[in-house]
C-alpha positions as a Markdown table, in Angstrom:
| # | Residue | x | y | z |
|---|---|---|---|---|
| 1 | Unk | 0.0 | 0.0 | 0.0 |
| 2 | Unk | 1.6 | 3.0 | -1.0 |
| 3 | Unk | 0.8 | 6.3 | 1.6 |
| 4 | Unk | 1.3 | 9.8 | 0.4 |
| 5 | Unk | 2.0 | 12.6 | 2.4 |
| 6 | Unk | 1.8 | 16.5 | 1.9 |
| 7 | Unk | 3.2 | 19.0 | 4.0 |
| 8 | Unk | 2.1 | 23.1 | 3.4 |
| 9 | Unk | 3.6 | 25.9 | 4.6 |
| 10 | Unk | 1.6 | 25.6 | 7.6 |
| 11 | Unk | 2.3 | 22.0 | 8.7 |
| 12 | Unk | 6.1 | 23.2 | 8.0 |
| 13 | Unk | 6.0 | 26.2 | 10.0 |
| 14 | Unk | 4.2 | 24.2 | 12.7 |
| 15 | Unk | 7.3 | 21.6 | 13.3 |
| 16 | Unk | 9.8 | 24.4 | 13.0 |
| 17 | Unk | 7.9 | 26.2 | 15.9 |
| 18 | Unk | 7.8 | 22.7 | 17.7 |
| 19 | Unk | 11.6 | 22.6 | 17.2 |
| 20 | Unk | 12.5 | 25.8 | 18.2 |
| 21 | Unk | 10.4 | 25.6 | 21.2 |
| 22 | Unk | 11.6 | 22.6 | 22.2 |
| 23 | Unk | 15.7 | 23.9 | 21.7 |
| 24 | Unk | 14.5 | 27.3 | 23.7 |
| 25 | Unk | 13.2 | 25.2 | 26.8 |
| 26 | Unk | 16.1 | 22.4 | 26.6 |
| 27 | Unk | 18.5 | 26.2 | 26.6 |
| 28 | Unk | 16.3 | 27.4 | 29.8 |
| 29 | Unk | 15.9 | 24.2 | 31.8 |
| 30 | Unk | 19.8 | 23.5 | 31.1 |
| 31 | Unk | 20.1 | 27.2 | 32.6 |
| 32 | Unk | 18.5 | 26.6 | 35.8 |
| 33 | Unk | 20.2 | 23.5 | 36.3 |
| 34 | Unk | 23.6 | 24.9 | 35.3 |
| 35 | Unk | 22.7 | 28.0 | 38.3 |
| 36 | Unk | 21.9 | 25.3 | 40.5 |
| 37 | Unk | 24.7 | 23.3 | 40.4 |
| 38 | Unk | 27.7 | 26.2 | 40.0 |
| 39 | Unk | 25.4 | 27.9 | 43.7 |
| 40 | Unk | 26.3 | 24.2 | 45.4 |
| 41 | Unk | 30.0 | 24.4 | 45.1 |
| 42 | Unk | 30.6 | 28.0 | 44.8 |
| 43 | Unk | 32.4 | 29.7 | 47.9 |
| 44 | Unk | 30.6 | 31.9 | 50.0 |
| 45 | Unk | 32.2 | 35.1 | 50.6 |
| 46 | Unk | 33.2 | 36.4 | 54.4 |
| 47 | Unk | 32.2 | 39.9 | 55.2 |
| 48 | Unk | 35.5 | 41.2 | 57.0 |
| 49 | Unk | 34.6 | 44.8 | 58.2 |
């Protein structure tokens, strides 16, 4: 059986939205993470007045 397929501008802009959507939330989840991890092992600074 043979299937065909058609893609229009707006099924195309669709999975470009879907993909850059999902690459901006990988970026911002990444980001958090990233903050999270550096606060952990980062010194604390001593106030010497």
């Amino acid at each position: 059986m043979m299937h065909l397929a058609y893609l229009d501008a707006g099924s195309g802009s669709l999975i470009v939205q879907a993909v850059v959507g999902g690459v901006a939330g990988v970026a911002v989840a990444a980001k958090l993470y990233w903050r999270r991890l550096t606060a952990r092992y980062r010194r604390q600074r001593t106030d010497r007045s």
